[in-house]
C-alpha positions in Angstrom: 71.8 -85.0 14.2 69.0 -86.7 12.3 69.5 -88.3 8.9 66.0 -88.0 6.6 65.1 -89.4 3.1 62.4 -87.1 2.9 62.7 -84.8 0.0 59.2 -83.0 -0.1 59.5 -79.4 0.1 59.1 -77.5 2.8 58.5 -73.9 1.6 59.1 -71.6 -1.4 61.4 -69.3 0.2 62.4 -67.6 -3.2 58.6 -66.6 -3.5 57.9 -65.8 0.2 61.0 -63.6 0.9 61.3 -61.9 -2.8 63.2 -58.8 -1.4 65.9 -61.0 0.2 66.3 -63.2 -2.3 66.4 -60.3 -4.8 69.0 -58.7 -2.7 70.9 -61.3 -3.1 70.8 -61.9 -6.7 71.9 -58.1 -6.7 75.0 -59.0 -4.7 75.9 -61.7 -6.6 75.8 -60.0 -9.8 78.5 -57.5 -7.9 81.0 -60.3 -7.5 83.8 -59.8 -10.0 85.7 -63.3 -10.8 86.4 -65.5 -12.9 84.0 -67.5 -14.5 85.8 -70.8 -14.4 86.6 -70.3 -11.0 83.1 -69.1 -9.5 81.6 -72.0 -11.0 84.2 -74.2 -9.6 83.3 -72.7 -6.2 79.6 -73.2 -6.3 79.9 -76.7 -7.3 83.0 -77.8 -5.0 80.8 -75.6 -2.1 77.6 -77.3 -2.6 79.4 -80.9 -2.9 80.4 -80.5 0.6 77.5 -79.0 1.9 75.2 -82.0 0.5 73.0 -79.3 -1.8 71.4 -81.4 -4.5 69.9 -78.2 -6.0 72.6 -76.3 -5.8 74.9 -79.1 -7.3 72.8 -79.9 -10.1 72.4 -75.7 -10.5 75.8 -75.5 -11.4 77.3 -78.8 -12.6 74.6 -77.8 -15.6 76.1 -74.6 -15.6 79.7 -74.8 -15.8 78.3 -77.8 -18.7 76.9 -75.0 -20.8 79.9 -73.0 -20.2 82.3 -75.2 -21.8 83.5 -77.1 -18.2 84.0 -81.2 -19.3 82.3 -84.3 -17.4 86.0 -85.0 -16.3 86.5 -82.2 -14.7 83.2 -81.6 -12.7 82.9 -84.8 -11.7 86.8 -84.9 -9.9 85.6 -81.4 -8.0 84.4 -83.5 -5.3 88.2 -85.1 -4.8 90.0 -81.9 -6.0 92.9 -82.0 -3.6 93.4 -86.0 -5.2 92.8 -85.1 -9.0 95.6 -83.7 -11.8 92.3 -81.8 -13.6 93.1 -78.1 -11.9 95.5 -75.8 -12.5 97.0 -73.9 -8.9 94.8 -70.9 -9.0 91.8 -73.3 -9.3 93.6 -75.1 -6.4 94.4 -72.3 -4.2 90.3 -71.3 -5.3 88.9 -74.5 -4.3 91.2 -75.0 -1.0 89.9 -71.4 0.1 86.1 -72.9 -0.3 86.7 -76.0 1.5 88.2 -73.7 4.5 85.6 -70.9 4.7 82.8 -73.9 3.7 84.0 -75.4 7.0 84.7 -71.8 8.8 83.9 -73.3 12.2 86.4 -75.8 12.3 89.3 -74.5 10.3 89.2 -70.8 10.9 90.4 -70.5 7.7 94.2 -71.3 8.5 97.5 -69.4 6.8 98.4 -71.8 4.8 95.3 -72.0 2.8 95.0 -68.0 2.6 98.5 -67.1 1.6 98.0 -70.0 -1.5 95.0 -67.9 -2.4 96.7 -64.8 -1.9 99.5 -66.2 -4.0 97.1 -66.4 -6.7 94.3 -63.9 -6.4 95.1 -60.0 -6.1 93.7 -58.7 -3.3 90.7 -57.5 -5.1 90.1 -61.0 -6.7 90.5 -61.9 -2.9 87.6 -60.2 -1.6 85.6 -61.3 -4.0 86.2 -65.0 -4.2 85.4 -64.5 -0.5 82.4 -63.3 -1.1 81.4 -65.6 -3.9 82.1 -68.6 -1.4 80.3 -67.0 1.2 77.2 -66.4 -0.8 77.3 -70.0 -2.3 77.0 -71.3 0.9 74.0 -69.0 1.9 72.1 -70.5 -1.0 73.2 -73.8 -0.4 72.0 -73.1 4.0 68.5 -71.8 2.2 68.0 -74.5 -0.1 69.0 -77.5 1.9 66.6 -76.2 4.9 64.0 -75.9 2.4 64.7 -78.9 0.6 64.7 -77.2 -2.7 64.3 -79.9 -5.5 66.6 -79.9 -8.0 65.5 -78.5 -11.0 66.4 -81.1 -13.3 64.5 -83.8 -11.0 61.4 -85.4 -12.4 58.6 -88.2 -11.1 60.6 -90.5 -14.4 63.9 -89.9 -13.0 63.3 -91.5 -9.8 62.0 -94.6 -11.7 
C-alpha cells in the first residue's frame, strides 16, 4: 500500500455522477435515527477511515448541533473515554465493526450490545447509516475531496 501527501483533487465526483450522488442523498434522508447518534457515527466512521472531509463535515456539524469540543474530540478513543452514554457505546462499537467488516464480521458480542439498545427498527437503520457513511467516506477519500473548511491561509 502506498502512503501519499498529495492532497490535489482528483475529480468532482458529486458533479460528474449527479444521479448517484443524488440517490444517495435520497437514501440518507430515509434513515430514521437519532440525531446525536448518526452524527456520532459519521464522525467515529470517518476517523477510522482517515476522511478529512468527511471528519471536518461532521465534527462542524454535530458543533452546530449542540455536540461539545470534549466530546467530539474523545470519538476517536471512544472505547477509552467516560464522555458516552451505553447506547452511544453500543452505536459507536457497531461502526467500528461494520467500518472494519472484513476483518471482524461483525461479531455477537458487538451486535447483541446494539441490539440491547436499539429496537430492531433503529437496528436497521443505524446499519444503514454506517454503511452509507462509509460509502461517502470510500468516494471522497479516492477522490481526495478537500475539506470544506480548508483554505491556502490555513496551511500557512
Amino acid at each position: 500500500m502506498s502512503t501519499h501527501t498529495n492532497t490535489t483533487p482528483r475529480i468532482d465526483s458529486m458533479a460528474l455522477a449527479g444521479g448517484p450522488v443524488a440517490a444517495m442523498v435520497r437514501l440518507e434522508q430515509r434513515i430514521e435515527l437519532d440525531p446525536t447518534i448518526r452524527e456520532l457515527v459519521k464522525l467515529r466512521a470517518s476517523i477510522v477511515n482517515g476522511c478529512a472531509f468527511c471528519i471536518d463535515m461532521h465534527w462542524t456539524d454535530a458543533r452546530a448541533a449542540g455536540e461539545s469540543e470534549q466530546r467530539l474530540s474523545q470519538v476517536a478513543s471512544w472505547d477509552e473515554s467516560p464522555y458516552f452514554d451505553a447506547r452511544e457505546r453500543a452505536a459507536l462499537a457497531l461502526t467500528d465493526s461494520v467500518t472494519h467488516v472484513g476483518e471482524t464480521r461483525v461479531p455477537d458480542d458487538v451486535w447483541e450490545a446494539a441490539a440491547a439498545q436499539f429496537d430492531d427498527t433503529e437496528l436497521a437503520h443505524l446499519v444503514i447509516a454506517i454503511a452509507a457513511i462509509n460509502f461517502w467516506n470510500r468516494v471522497a477519500i479516492a477522490t481526495r475531496k478537500l475539506p470544506a473548511s480548508w483554505t491556502e491561509e490555513a496551511a500557512a
